[in-house]
Each structure stands twice: as structure tokens, then as C-alpha cells.
C-alpha positions in Angstrom: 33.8 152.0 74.4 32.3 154.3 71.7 35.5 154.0 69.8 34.4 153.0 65.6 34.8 149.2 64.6 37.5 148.2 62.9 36.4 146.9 59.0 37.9 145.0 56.3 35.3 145.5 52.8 35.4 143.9 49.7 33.8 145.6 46.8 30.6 146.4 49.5 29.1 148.8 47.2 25.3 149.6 48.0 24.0 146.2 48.2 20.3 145.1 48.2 20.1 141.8 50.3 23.3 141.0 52.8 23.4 138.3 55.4 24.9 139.2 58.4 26.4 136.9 61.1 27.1 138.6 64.6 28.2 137.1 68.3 29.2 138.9 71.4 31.5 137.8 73.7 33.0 138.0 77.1 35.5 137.5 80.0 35.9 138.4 83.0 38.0 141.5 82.5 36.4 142.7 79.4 33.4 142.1 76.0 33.8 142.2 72.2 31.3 141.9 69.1 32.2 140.3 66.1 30.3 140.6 62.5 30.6 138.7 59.7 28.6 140.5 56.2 28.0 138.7 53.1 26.2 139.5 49.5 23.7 137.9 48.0 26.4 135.7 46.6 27.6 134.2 50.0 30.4 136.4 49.3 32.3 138.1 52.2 32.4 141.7 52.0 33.4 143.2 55.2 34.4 141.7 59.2 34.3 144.2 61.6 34.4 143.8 65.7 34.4 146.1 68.5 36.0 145.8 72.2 33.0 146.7 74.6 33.2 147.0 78.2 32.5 144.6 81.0 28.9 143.9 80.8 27.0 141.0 80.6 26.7 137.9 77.9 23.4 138.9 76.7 24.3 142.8 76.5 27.4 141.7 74.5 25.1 139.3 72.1 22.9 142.7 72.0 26.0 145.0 71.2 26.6 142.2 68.1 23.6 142.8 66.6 23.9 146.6 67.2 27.3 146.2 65.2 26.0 143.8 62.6 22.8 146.7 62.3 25.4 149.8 61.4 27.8 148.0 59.1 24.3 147.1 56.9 23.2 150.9 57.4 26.8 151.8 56.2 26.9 149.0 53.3 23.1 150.6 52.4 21.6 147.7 52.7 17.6 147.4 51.8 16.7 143.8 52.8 19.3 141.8 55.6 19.1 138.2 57.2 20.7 138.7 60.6 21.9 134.8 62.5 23.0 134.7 65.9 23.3 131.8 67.9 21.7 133.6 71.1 18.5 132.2 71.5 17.3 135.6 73.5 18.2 138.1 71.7 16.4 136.9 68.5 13.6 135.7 70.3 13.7 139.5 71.8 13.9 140.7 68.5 10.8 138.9 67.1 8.5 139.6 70.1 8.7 135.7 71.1 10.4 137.0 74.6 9.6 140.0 76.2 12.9 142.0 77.1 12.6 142.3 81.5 15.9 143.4 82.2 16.6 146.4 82.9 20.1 146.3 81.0 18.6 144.7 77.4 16.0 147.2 77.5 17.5 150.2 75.7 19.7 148.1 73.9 16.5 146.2 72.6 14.9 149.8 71.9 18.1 150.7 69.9 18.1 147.6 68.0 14.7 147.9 67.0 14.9 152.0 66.0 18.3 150.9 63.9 16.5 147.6 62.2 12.9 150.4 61.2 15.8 151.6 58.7 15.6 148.7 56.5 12.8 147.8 54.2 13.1 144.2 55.8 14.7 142.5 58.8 14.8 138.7 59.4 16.5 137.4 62.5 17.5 133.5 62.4 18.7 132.0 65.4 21.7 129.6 64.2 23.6 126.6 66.3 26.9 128.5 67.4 29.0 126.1 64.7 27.4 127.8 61.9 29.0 131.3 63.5 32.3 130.8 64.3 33.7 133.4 62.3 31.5 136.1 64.2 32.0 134.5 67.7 36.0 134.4 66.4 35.7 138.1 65.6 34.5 138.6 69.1 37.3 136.6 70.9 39.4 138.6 69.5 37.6 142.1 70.7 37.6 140.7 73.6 41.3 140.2 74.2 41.7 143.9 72.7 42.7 142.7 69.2 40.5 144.7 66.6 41.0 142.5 63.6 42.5 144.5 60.3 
């Protein structure tokens, strides 16, 4: 769905450095991103998620970083840290993978055309404990609950 995300700021104004936490989910009927943004400070300052349609686990991983790569564009961000806990995608992202299918391709190509924005991109694959807020987020898109 090309429906906007839901999103929850606090005092986001123009930051310079964010760290952003993203996951993609899904079930059998349905997919969901989640993002999680924070300042410089650790701080929290905006969760968003989007319900996506069936599609694969790797496309909805994809469709998470796509999220967590708008809300930084929104929040003007110059400099972000983006942490997944899919191996692929960030492995994709650095050119350590090369992206095959078909499906990742032109969200790979959108991904990298949204991240040229920014005056610096890091990607940091995480273990999937250090995201549960983002994969949460995601659950929740999934089931058709946009959180508020």
C-alpha cells in the first residue's frame, strides 16, 4: 500500500546525525515495516510503521529500510547509522552481496537513490535482540495496527 506511515516525533527538529532502527515483517496474509529514529543523544524522536502487502521476508526487510530512509529525509537528517538485523539487505547495501532477485532489485535501486541524499550512510547489521522495538513496530503493521 502506498498509504503514508503513521509517526509519533519528539522535538525531531532538523537533526545532524540520527540512528535509525528498521525490521520488516510478515505473515502469511499480509507485511509491515517498523522504524525506530533516535538523536545523537540515544533519544527517541519519532516510530513510525507501514502495513505493506504480501510479499516476501527480504522485500519487507527492504521496505524497512525504505521507511527508515524517508523519515531521515523528513527529519533532514545529514549523517544516519541505519541497524537491521537482516544479514542481506545490509550486505546488499554495502556491495558485500550482489542483489539477483528480481524482486530486491528496484527496491535495492530505490534504497540506494534515497540513501545518495545524505552526506553519509552507515548500515550495521545488529542481532535481532538489539531491534525489537522496530521488529515490534512491524508486528504490529502487520496485523493492520499503525501505531499512534
Amino acid at each position: 500500500m502506498k498509504d503514508e506511515p503513521s509517526v509519533q516525533t519528539s522535538q525531531a527538529t532538523s537533526p545532524k546525525a540520527l540512528v535509525l532502527y528498521a525490521d520488516g515483517g510478515i505473515s502469511p496474509q499480509a507485511a509491515g515495516a517498523g522504524v525506530v529514529v533516535q538523536n545523537e543523544r540515544g533519544q527517541v524522536v519519532l516510530v513510525t510503521n507501514r502495513t505493506l502487502q504480501r510479499m516476501t521476508n527480504n522485500e519487507a526487510e527492504y521496505h524497512g529500510l525504505l521507511l527508515a530512509l524517508e523519515a531521515a529525509r523528513r527529519l533532514r537528517a545529514r549523517q544516519i547509522e541505519i541497524r537491521l538485523d537482516s544479514e542481506v539487505v545490509v550486505y546488499q547495501m554495502i556491495g558485500k552481496f550482489a542483489v539477483r532477485s528480481a524482486a530486491l532489485k528496484p527496491l535495492h535501486r530505490q534504497a540506494c537513490a534515497l540513501a545518495r541524499q545524505f552526506k553519509g550512510v552507515t548500515y550495521c547489521h545488529i542481532p535481532r535482540e538489539q531491534n525489537q522495538i522496530a521488529n515490534a513496530l512491524a508486528g504490529e503493521a502487520v496485523r493492520g495496527r499503525r501505531w499512534r
